[in-house]
C-alpha positions in Angstrom: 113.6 78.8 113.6 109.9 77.7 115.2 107.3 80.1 115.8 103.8 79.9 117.0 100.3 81.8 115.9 99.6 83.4 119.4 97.3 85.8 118.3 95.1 84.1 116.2 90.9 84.8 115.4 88.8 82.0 114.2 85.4 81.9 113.3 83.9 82.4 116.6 85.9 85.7 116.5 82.1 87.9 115.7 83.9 91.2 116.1 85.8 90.9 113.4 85.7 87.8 111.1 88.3 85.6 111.3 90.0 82.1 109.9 87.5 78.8 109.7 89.3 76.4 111.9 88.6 74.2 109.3 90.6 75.8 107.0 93.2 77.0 109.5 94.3 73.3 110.8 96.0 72.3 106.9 97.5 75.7 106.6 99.0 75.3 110.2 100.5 71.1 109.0 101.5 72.5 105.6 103.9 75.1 107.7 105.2 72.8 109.9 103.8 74.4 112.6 103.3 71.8 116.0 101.2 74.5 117.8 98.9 77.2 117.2 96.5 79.6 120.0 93.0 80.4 119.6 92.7 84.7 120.5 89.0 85.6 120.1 87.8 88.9 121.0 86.1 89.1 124.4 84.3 85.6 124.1 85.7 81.6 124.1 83.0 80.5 121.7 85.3 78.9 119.8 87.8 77.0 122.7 86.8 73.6 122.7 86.2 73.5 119.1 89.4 74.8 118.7 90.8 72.3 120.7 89.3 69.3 119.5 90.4 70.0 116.0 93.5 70.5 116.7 93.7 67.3 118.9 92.4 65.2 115.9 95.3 66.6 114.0 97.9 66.4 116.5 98.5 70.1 116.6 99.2 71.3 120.4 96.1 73.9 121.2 97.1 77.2 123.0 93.6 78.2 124.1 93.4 81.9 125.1 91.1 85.0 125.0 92.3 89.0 123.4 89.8 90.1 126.5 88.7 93.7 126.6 89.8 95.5 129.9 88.8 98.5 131.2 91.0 101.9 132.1 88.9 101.7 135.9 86.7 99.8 137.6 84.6 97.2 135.0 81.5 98.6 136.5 81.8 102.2 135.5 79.3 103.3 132.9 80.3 107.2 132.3 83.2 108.2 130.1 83.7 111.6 128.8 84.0 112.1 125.2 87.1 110.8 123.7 88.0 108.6 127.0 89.1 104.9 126.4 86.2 102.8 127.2 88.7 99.5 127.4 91.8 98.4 126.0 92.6 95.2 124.5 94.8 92.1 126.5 95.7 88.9 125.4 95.4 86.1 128.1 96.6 82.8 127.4 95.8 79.6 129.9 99.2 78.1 130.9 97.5 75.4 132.7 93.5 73.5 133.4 93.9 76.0 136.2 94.5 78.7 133.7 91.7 78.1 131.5 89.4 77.6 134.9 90.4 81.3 135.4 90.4 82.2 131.8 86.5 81.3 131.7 85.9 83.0 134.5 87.5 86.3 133.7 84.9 85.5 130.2 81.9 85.0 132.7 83.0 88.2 134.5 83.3 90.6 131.3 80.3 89.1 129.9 78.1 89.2 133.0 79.5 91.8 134.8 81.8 94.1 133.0 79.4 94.6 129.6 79.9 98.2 128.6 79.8 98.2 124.5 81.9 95.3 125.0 82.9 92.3 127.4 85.4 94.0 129.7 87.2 93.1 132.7 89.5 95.0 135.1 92.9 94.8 137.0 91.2 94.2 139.7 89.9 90.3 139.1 92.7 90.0 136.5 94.6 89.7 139.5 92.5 87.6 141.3 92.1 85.0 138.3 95.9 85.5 137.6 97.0 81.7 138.0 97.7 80.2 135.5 97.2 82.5 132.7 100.2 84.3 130.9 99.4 88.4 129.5 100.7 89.6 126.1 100.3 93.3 125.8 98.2 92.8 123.0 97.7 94.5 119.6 97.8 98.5 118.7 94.7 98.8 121.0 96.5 97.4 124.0 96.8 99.8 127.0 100.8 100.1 126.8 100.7 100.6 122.9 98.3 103.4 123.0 99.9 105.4 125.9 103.1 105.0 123.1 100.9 106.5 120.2 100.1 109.4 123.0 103.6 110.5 122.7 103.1 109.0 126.4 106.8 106.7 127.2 106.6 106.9 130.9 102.5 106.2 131.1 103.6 103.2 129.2 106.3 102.3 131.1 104.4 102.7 134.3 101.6 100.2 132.8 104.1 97.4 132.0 105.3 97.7 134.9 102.0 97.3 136.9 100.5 94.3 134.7 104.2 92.8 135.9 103.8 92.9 138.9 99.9 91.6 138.6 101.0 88.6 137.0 104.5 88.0 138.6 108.0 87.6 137.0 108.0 85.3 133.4 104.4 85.7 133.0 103.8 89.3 131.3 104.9 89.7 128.1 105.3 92.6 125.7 104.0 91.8 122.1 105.8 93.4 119.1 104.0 92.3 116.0 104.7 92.3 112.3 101.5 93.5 110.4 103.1 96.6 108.4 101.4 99.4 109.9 103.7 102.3 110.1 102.2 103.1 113.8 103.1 99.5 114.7 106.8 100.2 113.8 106.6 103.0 116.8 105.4 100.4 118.8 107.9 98.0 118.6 110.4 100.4 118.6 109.7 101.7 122.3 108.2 98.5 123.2 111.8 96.8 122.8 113.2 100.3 125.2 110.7 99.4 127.9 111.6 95.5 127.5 115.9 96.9 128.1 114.9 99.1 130.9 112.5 96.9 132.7 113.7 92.8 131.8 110.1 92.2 130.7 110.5 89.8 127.7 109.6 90.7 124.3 107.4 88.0 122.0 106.6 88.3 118.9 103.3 87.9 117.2 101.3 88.8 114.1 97.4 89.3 114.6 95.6 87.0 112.5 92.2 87.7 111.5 92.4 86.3 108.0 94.7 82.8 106.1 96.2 84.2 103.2 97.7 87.7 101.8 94.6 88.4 99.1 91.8 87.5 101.6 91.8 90.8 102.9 88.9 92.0 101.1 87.2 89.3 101.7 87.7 90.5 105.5 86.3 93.8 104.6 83.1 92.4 103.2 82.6 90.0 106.4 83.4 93.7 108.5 80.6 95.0 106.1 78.2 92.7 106.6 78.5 92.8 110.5 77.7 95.9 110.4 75.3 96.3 107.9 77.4 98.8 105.8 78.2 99.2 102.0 81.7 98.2 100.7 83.6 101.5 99.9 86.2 100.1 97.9 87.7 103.7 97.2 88.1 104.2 100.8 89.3 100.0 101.1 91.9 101.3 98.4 93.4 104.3 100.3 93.3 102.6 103.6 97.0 101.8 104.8 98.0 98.2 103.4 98.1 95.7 106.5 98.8 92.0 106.7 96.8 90.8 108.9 97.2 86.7 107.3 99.2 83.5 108.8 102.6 84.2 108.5 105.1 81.2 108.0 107.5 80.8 111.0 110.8 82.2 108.1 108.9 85.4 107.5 108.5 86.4 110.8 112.0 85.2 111.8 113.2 87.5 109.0 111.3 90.5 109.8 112.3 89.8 113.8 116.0 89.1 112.6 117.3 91.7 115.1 114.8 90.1 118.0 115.1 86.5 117.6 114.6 85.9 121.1 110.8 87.5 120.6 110.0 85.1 118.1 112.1 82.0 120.4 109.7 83.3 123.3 106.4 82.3 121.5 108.1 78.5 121.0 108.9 78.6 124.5 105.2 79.9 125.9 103.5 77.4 123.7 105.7 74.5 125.7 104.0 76.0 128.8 100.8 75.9 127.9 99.1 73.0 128.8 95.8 72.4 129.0 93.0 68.9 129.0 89.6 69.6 128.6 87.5 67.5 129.8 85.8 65.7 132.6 85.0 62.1 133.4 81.7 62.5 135.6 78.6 64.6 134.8 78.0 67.9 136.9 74.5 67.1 137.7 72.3 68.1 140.5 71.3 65.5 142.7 68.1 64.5 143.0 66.6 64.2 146.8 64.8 61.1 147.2 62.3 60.0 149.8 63.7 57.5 152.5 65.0 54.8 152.8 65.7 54.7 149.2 69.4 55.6 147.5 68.7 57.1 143.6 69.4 54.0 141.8 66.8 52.2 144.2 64.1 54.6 144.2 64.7 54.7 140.1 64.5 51.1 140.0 61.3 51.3 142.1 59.9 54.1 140.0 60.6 52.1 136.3 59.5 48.9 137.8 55.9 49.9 139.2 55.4 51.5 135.8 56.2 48.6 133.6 54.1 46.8 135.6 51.1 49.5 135.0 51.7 49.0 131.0 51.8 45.2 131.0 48.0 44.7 132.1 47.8 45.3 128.0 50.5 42.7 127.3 50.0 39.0 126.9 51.8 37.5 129.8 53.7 35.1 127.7 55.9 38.6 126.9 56.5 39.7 130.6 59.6 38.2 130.8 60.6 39.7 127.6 60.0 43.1 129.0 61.4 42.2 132.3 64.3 41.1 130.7 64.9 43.7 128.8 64.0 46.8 131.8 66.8 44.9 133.6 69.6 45.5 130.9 68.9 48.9 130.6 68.9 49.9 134.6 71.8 48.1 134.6 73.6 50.1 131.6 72.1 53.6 133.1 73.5 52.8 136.0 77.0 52.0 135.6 77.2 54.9 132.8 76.0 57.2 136.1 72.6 58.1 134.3 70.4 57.6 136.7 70.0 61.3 138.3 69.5 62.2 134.7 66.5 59.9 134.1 65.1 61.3 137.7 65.8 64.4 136.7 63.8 64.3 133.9 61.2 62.0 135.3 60.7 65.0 137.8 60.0 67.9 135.2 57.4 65.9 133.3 55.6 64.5 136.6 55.4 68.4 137.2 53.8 69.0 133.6 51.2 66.2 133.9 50.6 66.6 137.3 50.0 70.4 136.3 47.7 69.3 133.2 50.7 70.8 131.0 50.5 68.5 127.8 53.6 66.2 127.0 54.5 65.1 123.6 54.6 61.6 123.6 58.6 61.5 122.6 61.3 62.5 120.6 64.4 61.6 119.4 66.5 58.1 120.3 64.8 58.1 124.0 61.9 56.3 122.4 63.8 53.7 122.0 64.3 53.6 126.1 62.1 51.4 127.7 63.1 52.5 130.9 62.0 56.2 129.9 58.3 54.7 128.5 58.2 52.4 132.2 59.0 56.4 134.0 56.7 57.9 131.7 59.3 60.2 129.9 58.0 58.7 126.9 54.6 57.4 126.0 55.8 54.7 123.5 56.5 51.1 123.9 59.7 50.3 122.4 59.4 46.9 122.3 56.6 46.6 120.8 58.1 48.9 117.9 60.7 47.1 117.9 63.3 50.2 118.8 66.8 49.8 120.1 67.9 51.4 123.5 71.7 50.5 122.0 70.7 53.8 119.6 70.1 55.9 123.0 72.7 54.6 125.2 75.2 51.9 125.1 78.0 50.3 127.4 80.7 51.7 124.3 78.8 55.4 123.9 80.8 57.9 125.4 78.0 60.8 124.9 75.7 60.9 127.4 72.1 60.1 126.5 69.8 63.6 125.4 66.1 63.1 126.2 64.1 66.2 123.7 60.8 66.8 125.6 57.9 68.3 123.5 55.5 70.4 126.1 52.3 72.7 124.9 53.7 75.5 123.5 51.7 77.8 126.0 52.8 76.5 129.2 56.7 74.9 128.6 57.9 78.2 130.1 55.7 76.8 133.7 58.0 74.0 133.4 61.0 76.1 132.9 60.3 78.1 135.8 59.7 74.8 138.1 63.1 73.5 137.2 64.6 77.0 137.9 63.0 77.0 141.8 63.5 73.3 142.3 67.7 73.2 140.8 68.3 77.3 142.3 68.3 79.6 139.1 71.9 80.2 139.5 72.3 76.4 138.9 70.4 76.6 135.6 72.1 78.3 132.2 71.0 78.4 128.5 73.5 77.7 125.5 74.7 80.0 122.6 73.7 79.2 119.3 75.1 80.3 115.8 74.0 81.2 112.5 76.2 80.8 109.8 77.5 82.2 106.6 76.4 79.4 104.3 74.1 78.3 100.8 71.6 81.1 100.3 72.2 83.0 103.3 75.9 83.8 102.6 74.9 84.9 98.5 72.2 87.7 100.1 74.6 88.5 102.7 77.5 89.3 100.5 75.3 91.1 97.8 73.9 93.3 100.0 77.6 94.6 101.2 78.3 94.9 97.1 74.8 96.8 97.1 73.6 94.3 94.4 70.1 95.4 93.6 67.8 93.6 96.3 66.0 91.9 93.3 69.5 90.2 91.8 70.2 89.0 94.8 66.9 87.1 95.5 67.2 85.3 91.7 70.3 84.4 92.8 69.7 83.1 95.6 66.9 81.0 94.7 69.1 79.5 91.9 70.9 77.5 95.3 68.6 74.5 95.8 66.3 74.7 98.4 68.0 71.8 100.2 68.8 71.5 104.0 72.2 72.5 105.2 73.2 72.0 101.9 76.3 75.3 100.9 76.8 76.7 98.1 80.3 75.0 97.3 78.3 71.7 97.4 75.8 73.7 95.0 78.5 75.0 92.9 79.5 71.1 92.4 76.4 69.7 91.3 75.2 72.6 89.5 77.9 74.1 87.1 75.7 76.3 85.5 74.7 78.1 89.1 78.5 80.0 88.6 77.9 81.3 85.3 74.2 82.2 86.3 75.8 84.5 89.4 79.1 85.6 86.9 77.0 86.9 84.3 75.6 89.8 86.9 77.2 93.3 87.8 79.9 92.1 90.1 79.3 88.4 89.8 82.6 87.1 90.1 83.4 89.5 93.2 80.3 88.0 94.6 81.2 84.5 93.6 85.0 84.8 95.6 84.1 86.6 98.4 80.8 84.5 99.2 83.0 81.0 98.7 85.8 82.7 101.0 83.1 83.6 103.5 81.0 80.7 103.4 81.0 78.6 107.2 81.8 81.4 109.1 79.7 82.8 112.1 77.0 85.5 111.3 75.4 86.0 114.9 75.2 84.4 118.0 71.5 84.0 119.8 69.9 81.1 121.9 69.0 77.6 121.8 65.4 77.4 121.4 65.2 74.9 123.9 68.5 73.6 125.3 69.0 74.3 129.3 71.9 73.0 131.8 71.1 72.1 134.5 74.0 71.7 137.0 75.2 70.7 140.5 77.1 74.7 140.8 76.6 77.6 138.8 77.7 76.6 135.5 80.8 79.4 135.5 82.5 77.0 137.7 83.1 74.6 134.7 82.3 77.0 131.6 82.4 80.8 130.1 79.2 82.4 130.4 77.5 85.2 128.1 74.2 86.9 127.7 72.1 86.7 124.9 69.9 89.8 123.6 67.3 89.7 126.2 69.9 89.3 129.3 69.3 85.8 129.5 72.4 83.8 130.8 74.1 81.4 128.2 76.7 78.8 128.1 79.4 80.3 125.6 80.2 76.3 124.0 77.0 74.9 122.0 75.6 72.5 122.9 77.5 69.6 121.2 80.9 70.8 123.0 79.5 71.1 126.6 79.4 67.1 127.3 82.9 67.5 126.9 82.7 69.3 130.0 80.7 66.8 132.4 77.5 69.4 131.4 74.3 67.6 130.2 71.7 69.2 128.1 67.7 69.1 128.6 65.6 70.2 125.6 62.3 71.5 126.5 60.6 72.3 123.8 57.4 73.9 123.0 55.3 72.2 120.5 51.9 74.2 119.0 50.6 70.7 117.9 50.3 69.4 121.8 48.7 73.1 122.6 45.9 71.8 119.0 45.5 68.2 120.4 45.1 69.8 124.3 42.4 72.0 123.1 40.5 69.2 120.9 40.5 67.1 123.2 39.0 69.1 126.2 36.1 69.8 123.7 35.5 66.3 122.6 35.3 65.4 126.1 32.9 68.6 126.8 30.4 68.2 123.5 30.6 64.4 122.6 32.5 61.7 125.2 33.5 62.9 128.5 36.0 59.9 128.9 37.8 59.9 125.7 41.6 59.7 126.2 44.2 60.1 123.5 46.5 58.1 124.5 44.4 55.2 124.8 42.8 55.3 121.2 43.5 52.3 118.8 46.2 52.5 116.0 44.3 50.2 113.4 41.6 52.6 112.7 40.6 51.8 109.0 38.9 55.0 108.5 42.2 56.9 109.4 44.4 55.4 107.4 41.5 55.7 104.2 41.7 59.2 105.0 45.7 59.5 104.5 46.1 57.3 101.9 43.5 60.2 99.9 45.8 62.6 100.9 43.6 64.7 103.4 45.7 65.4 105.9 45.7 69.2 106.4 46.3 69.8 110.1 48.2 66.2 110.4 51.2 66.8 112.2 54.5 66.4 110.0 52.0 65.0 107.1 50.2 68.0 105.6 53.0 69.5 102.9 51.9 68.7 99.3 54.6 67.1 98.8 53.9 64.7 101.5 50.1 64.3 100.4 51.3 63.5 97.4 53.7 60.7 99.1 50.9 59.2 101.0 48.8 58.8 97.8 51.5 56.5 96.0 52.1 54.4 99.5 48.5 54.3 100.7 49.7 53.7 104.6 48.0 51.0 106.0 49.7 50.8 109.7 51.5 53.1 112.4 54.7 51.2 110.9 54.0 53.1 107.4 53.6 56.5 109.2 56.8 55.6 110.6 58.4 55.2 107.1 57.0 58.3 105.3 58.4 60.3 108.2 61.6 58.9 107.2 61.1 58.5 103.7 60.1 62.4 103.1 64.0 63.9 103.1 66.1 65.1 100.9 68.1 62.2 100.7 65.8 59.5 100.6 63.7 61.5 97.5 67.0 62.3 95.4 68.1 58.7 95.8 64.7 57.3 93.9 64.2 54.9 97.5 60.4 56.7 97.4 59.8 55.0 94.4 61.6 51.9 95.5 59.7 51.0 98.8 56.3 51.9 97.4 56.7 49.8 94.5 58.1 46.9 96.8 54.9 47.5 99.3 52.3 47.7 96.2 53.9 44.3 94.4 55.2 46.0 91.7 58.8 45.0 92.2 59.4 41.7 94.3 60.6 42.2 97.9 64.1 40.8 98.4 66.8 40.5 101.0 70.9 41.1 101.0 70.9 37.6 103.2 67.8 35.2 104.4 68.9 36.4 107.5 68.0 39.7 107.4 64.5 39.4 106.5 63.0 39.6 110.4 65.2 43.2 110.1 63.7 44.1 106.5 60.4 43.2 106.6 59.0 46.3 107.7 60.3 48.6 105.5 60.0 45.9 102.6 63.6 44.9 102.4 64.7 48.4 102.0 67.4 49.6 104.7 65.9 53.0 106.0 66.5 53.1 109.3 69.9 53.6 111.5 68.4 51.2 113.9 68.4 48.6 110.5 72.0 49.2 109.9 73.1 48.6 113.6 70.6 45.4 113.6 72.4 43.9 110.4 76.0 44.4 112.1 75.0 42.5 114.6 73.2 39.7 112.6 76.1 39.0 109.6 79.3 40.0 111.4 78.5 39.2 114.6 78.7 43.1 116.0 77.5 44.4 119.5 74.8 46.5 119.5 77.3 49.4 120.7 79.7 48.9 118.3 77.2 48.6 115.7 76.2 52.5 116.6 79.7 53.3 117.0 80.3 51.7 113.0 77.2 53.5 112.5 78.1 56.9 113.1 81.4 55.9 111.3 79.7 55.4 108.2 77.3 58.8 108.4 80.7 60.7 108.6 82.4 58.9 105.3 85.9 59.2 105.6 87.5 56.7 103.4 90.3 55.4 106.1 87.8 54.6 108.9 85.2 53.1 106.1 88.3 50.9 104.9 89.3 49.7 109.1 85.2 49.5 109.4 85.1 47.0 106.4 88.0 45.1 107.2 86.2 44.5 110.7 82.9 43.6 109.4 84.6 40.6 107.2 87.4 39.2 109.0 86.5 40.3 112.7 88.3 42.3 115.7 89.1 39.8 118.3 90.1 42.8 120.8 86.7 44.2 120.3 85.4 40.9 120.4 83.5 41.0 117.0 83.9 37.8 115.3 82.9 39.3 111.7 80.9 37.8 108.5 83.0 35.1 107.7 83.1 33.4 110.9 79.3 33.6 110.7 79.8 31.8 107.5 79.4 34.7 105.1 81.6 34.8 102.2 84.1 37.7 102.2 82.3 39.1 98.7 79.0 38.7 99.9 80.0 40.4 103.2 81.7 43.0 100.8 78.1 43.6 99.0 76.5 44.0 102.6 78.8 46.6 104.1 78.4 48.2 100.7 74.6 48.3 100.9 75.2 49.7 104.6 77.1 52.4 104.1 75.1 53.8 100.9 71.8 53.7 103.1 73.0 54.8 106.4 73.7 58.0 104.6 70.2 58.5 104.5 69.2 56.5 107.4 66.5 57.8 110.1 66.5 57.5 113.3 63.6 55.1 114.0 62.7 56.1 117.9 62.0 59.1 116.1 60.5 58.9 113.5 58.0 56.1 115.3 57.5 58.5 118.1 56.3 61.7 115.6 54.3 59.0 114.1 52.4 58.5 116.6 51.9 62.3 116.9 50.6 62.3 113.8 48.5 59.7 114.2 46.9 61.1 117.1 46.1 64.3 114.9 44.9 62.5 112.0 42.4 60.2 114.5 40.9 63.7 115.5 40.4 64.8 112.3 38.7 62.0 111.5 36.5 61.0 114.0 35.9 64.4 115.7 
């Protein structure tokens, strides 16, 4: 017999701990299982997560919520002692209309209904009632409460009324195998009510954990969300529960006298149906002046200020940059960017027309020259040689994410202009997570063992101090890490529950910067939440809401624009009234004398000693070799030995060489060394023949590494794709070893590969701050 998980916590389940989806999707193919639901508590964090996993592994997703409903009206605030203050409900979306209404009902409890937790009532259950089928939900559901009361007919009476809320075949009661003598009550008089009303019966199990012996491991997360002490005499005494993913023959067994509960959770997964998705962006649209339409007043916007920045370029390159405008207003046009670039075209007009301070980029926009022509970024692309293919391309399906630095004192003035211009009921936040992982998850779990504070910090530090890096990963390079944490009181406990725990959710807050603006209130196309200072936030992070049509605009505040700002007004007060940042020179020998010394305190992104000390051996000499060291200066790059590499190569010491003769015009800047992403999309194109937007797609291919795309990848770089029209190295007269060698060299550097438009744009940040220094 099929059954199907539909009552199921992941990691996005912050109440109380739950399964990584990561770990959840092999446990739910092992089992056989075509379809699983997603049941957080009160929030749909996790939903299209969820459901893109389970997509890529060709498991059907049930998306759903256990919501938190309240006895009366959602807004009432005063309950006597001992009353209920909600009861739980699980609501599962049947259909795209479903989970409209399902993320609605999320907005409401979270916006609306807050009362120690997200609650919602009977009243807009029923009006957000299409599409969604009710399970009666766990031992805290309303029905299975009024049982424990020793109340049958209150029970009855509320099975009856969440019937006739939903209609006929959409209410179901759940009876649920997670060996709690109370829950044997339940099922007991559950299955009565089900004979004397015809509501069907399904059955479930609630799922907050994978396997059997995880359940301390449970405890420990419960613990650390709560900031208590693990009482393992009172975990002991506490009534066993099973509270793990059952396989479909155990539950059958246990339900062997109500098959047709465990048939009906086959049968409600086949309902439930839902895409997520949307195929145009939910943008506001930007009111231009007459007689212009958007794309002619953007056109007319980019072209007047390309034309402002070519009085400083020789004429015999205006075509180039004509040429070249052209191809992108084209590509932003047809991929339906163009309110986007207005958009942000608008908010930074505001900031300079305001005197509010505007980093001079960030991020792949650099590489737009579209954005430098609109003066959303103050660099010239071409001229640094940066690819708009890395920003936007006719194959990305993304959309493009322009990161704006302001001055850190006044980005909220530009926040608040974007909230009076868009309406502020147009404009949301987005959730963010910290997670359970490397050094974070060893203090965590120590102080829930109440491991001496000091213990904990040694071991700790014994994790490398590496970005993002977790302790399994640690574990692996580092054998003698585990015997360092086993040899403590409590080691291996620490050890198991720490690796158990590791990648799960530890708190939700808000994107520093990330804001949506869209063309309705954003609970028209996502859940909403609040954060801890009532703020109103998109539930879905930010790399799941362009799944939704929703685009993202980071505006940052930078404390280095808020230094620059304030030494430039008093150069221009005490020494040269005229002097303008943006219009210094980049080939100032004096600088560069100063940074190769290694005095660069206050230099943006270039004062850490380890960086001094980088600088020293390199001796930059141009804006390019600010470019590299902001690349160079990672993890990756200095564990690889490439620092010692390129600054031998730049200094003579080793001779500068090149995978083909054709790839030197790509190479030379970095000194044949492959450092950039932009350099690994540049030599797809060059020996196989690539577009520039497949060459990012092959790109991001190679960052993630799986070994059956890097095998189709390398097949395509040799012999060619005619379908996606890529002739490959051999056609180009490269022989299949040598083109072997190449994709080889590729894919070991694009693992540490930069984004260029980045890195170039911070450099010139940090040239800007070093040119102060020096001369003033």
């Amino acid at each position: 017999m099929d059954f199907v998980h539909l009552h199921l916590h992941t990691q996005y389940s912050l109440a109380d701990g739950a399964i990584i989806i990561g770990n959840l999707i092999p446990r739910v193919k092992s089992l056989g299982m075509k379809s699983v639901a997603i049941t957080d508590h009160g929030y749909m964090y996790g939903a299209v997560d969820f459901y893109n996993a389970c997509k890529e592994a060709d498991i059907k997703p049930v998306l759903g919520c256990e919501a938190y409903i309240s006895p009366n009206s959602r807004h009432e605030r005063k309950y006597d002692e001992g009353d209920m203050k909600y009861y739980h409900l699980i609501l599962l979306a049947e259909n795209n209309k479903g989970f409209y209404n399902l993320s609605k009902l999320a907005s409401i409890a979270n916006t609306e209904g807050f009362y120690y937790k997200p609650r919602i009532d009977k009243e807009v259950l029923a009006q957000y009632s299409e599409g969604i089928i009710v399970l009666s939900a766990c031992m805290s559901g309303e029905i299975p409460k009024k049982i424990l009361s020793g109340n049958y007919k209150a029970a009855k009476e509320a099975a009856l009324e969440y019937r006739d809320i939903m209609g006929d075949g959409n209410f179901f009661l759940e009876i649920q195998y997670n060996e709690l003598p109370e829950q044997n009550i339940i099922n007991t008089q559950l299955i009565n009510i089900s004979k004397e009303t015809g509501i069907p019966l399904v059955a479930t199990c609630d799922c907050h954990y994978l396997d059997r012996d995880d359940r301390e491991s449970h405890d420990i997360l419960r613990c650390i969300q709560h900031s208590e002490l693990f009482d393992r005499e009172k975990y002991q005494n506490d009534p066993p529960s099973s509270l793990y993913f059952k396989s479909a023959e155990e539950v059958s067994a246990y339900f062997r006298d109500c098959p047709e509960a465990v048939e009906n959770t086959v049968k409600i997964a086949e309902r439930c149906n839902v895409t997520i998705g949307s195929d145009r962006l939910h943008l506001p649209v930007y009111d231009v002046p007459a007689p212009h339409t958007p794309e002619s007043y953007f056109r007319h916007l980019a072209e007047e200020g390309l034309n402002g920045h070519l009085k400083l370029v020789p004429p015999e390159k205006h075509e180039e940059y004509y040429k070249r405008l052209n191809m992108e207003m084209d590509v932003i046009e047809m991929k339906g960017y163009v309110g986007y670039y207005l958009i942000v075209w608008d908010f930074i007009n505001y900031a300079r027309r305001n005197g509010i301070t505007v980093g001079p980029g960030r991020g792949s926009g650099a590489g737009s020259l579209a954005a430098y022509s609109l003066g959303i970024t103050d660099i010239d692309p071409i001229k640094l040689n940066l690819l708009f293919e890395r920003f936007l391309n006719p194959e990305r399906s993304s959309p493009p994410d322009f990161d704006i630095d302001f001055c850190v004192r006044r980005r909220d003035e530009v926040f608040q202009y974007v909230r009076e211009k868009y309406g502020k009921d147009n404009i949301s936040q987005i959730v963010t997570f910290s997670r359970l992982s490397g050094r974070g998850v060893i203090r965590d779990v120590c102080r829930a063992l109440a491991i001496p504070l000091a213990t904990a910090d040694r071991l700790a530090k014994a994790i490398p101090e590496v970005p993002g890096i977790t302790l399994a990963e640690a574990l692996k390079d580092d054998p003698s890490i585990e015997n360092t944490i086993k040899a403590v009181d409590k080691g291996a406990e620490l050890l198991k529950h720490s690796l158990k725990l590791e990648g799960l959710l530890r708190q939700a807050g808000t994107h520093p910067a990330g804001v949506v603006i869209a063309d309705k209130p954003p609970d028209e196309y996502v859940p909403l939440c609040r954060g801890k200072n009532e703020e109103v936030q998109v539930q879905y992070e930010a790399e799941h809401i362009e799944n939704l049509g929703l685009v993202k605009f980071d505006l940052l505040g930078l404390a280095t624009l808020t230094i620059i700002d304030d030494a430039v007004k008093r150069v221009r007060h005490d020494i040269e009234p005229s002097f303008d940042i943006s219009a210094i020179p980049f080939d100032d020998p004096k600088v560069y004398e100063m940074l190769a010394n290694g005095e660069s305190t206050g230099v943006f992104q270039l004062e850490s000693s380890g960086m001094r000390s980088l600088m020293k051996r390199l001796r930059p000499s141009s804006l390019e070799d600010i470019t590299a060291l902001n690349a160079l200066y990672r993890p990756g790059p200095i564990g690889s030995g490439m620092l010692d590499l390129f600054c031998d190569r730049k200094h003579g010491r080793q001779p500068v060489t090149y995978p083909l003769p054709q790839l030197k015009s790509i190479l030379t800047e970095t000194y044949g060394v492959i450092l950039y992403q932009e350099q690994v999309m540049e030599i797809a194109r060059v020996a196989a023949g690539y577009s520039l937007g497949a060459a990012d797609i092959l790109r991001k291919a190679m960052g993630k590494k799986k070994a059956d795309v890097m095998q189709r990848q390398q097949a395509v770089f040799t012999d060619g794709d005619e379908k996606l029209g890529i002739p490959g190295a051999r056609s180009l007269g490269i022989t299949a070893e040598k083109a072997k060698e190449i994709f080889s060299l590729m894919e070991k550097f694009a693992e540490y590969g930069f984004n260029k438009s980045h890195s170039a744009a911070y450099a010139v940040l940090a040239y800007r701050t070093a040119y102060l220094r020096c001369n003033f």
